[in-house]
N, C-alpha and C positions, 0 to 999 in steps of 0.2 A: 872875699870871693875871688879866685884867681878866674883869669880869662882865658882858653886855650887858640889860640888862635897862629896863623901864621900867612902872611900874603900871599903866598903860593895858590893859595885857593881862589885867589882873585884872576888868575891868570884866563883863564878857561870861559868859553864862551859870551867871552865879550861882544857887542854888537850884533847878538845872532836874535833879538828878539825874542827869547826866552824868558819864561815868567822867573824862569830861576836863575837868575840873576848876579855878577858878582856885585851887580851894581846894590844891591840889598844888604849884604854881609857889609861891605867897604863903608857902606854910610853908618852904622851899628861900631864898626869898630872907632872911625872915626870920631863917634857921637861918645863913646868908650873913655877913648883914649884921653878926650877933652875934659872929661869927668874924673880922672886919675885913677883910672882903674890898672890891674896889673895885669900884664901879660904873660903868655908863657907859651915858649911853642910849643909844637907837639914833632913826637918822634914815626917815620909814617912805619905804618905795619906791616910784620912780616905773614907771607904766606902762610905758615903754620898755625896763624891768629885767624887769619879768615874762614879758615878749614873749620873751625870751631864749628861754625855755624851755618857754613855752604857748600857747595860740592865743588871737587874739583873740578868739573865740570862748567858751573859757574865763573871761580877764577878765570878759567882761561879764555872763555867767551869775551871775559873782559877787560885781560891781559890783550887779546890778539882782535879785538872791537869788533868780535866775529858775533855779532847780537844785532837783534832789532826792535827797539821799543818807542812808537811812535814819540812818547810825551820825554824817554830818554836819550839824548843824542850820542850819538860816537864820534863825542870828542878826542882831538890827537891826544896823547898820553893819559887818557880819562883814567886809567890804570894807576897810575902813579898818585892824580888826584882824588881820587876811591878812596886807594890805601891810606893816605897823610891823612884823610877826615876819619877812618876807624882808628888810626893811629891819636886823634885827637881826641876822643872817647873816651881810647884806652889811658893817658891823661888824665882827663878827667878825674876818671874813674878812681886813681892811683894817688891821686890829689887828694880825694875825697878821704879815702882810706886810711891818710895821714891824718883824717881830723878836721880838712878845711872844705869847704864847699866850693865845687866846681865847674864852669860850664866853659861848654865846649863852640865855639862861635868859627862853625866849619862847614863848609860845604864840598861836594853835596850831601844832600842828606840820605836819609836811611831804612824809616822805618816800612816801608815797601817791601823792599829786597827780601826773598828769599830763596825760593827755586829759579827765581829772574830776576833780571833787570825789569824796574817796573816803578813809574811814577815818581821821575828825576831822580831815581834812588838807585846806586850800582850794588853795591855789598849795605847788609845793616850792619851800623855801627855801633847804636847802641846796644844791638844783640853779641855783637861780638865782646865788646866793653864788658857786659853782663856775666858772658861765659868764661870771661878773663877772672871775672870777681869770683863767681863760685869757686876756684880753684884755692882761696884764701877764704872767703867766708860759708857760710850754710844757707842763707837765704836771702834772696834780693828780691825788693818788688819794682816794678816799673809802674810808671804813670804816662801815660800818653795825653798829651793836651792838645795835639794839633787838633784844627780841622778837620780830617779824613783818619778813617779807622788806620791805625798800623797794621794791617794786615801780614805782612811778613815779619812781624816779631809776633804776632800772635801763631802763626806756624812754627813756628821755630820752636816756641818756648811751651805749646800746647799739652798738654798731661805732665808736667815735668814738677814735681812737688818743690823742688829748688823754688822755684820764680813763682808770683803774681802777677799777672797782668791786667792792670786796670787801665780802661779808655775814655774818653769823654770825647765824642766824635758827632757831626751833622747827618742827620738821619738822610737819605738818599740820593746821596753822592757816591764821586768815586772813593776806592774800590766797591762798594756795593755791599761792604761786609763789616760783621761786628754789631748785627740787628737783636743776638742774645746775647747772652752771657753762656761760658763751657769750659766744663773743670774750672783748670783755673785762672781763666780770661772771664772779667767782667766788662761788662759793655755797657757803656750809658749812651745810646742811641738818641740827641737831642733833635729837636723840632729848629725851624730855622727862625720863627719869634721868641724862643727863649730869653726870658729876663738875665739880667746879671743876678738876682736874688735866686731864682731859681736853677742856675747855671751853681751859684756857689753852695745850694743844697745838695746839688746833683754829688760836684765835686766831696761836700764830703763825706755822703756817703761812699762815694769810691772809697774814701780815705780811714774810715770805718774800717775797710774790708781788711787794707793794708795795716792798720793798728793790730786787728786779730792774729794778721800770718807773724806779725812782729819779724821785719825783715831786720838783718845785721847791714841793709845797704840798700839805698833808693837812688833809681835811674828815672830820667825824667826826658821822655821825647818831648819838648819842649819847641812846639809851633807857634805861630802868631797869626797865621791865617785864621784864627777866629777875631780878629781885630774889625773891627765895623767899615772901615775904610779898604778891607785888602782887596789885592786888585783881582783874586783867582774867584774866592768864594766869599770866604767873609761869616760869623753867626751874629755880630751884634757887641761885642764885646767893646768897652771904650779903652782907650790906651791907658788909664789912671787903673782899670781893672787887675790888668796882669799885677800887680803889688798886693793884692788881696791872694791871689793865685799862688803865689812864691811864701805869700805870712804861712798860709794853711797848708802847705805843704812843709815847709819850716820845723813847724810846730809837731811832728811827726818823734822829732828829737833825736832825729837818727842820720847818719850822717848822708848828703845828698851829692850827687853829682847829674847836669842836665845837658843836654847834646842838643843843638840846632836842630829841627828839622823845617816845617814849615813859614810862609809870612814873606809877602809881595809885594807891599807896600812899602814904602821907604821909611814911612812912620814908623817900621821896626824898630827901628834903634831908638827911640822911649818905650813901645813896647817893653823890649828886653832889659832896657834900662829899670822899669818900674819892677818887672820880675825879679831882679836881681836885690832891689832895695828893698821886696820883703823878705828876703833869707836875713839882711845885714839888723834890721829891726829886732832880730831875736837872737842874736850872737850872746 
């Protein structure tokens, strides 16, 4: 499993009291690098990559920090650090496609973004990543695992028979959305006492869904704000979990690539760590 990662993402909102944090990615990479894991930076992305999936209009809100989203700041050069995290995606993604599994260990994250900036998220990267892959393959599904619905990849990728979009997301929270399933966005709308037995029935009937559309490529928003400990929300999950999360998604047999998104706890970096060791269990 390559890592995409590059400190440049670390640079940005340091000391601003922000749940999103470099201080979360930095201790993950660290915890990484001490494990021997590989790196690999990423190339940041060109406008024409972003356009994939948002409007000009977007861009340049966010190019000229001409936006306002309470929960997202406008950070100096936030443009630049957008781009380098879709640019790591797209990585990912391209990683993936050669054969090897890949995750993308960048911020900020994404799966928000679509007509706006919205909920730490400036551009989606995994949707951009996504819209990069169909141009090579025929069908990709996504799996959203954070905490809070992707809402902006679920717009994005709405009626479009290319893509699946399965979620497993904390029933009444933000965004507010992803309460059913439509077309081809399925929603697993969970309770906040949810077991881990019942959490990993939920999971695979999502994955059910994803065996039927038989995608040629799986994209994985890949949060950790369901860890029992996070500092935002939290569903329960313990950190030995996420390695159950990553075997049954594994086991798909199909080649994966997964993109940061959520996870505020600093206990991340075993989080990501155990998700990563159940890809490597079924090499």
């Amino acid at each position: 499993m390559k890592i995409i990662f590059s400190k440049k993402c670390l640079e940005y909102g340091k000391g601003s009291g922000h749940p999103e944090s470099s201080e979360r990615v930095e201790v993950a990479y660290e915890f990484l690098k001490d494990k021997g894991c590989e790196f690999v930076e990423p190339d940041i992305a060109g406008e024409k990559d972003i356009l994939k999936v948002h409007s000009e209009n977007l861009l340049n809100q966010v190019k000229q920090g001409n936006f306002f989203n309470a929960d997202s700041p406008v950070y100096e050069n936030i443009f630049s650090y957008a781009s380098l995290s879709v640019g790591g995606a797209i990585k990912a993604m391209e990683i993936a496609l050669k054969g090897e599994n890949a995750f993308s260990l960048m911020r900020p994250p994404g799966h928000h973004a679509s007509d706006n900036v919205e909920g730490f998220c400036y551009f989606n990267n995994i949707a951009v990543a996504v819209a990069r892959a169909l141009e090579i393959v025929d069908k990709v599904a996504i799996i959203d695992i954070d905490v809070h619905h992707g809402n902006g990849t679920q717009n994005i990728f709405l009626k479009n028979d290319k893509v699946i979009y399965v979620s497993l997301h904390k029933k009444g929270i933000y965004p507010g959305t992803g309460l059913v399933s439509e077309k081809n966005c399925y929603n697993f709308p969970l309770e906040e006492d949810i077991t881990e037995k019942d959490y990993l029935e939920k999971l695979r009937e999502g994955l059910e869904k994803v065996k039927e559309f038989n995608p040629d490529l799986v994209a994985v928003s890949a949060g950790f704000d369901t860890y029992e400990k996070d500092l935002l929300v939290g569903l329960g999950l313990s950190k030995e979990f996420y390695e159950k999360i990553g075997r049954e998604i594994n086991k798909l047999g199909v080649p994966v690539f997964s993109v940061l998104e959520g996870g505020y706890s600093l206990e991340i970096r075993e989080c990501v760590y155990n998700y990563l060791k159940g890809f490597n269990r079924f090499k």
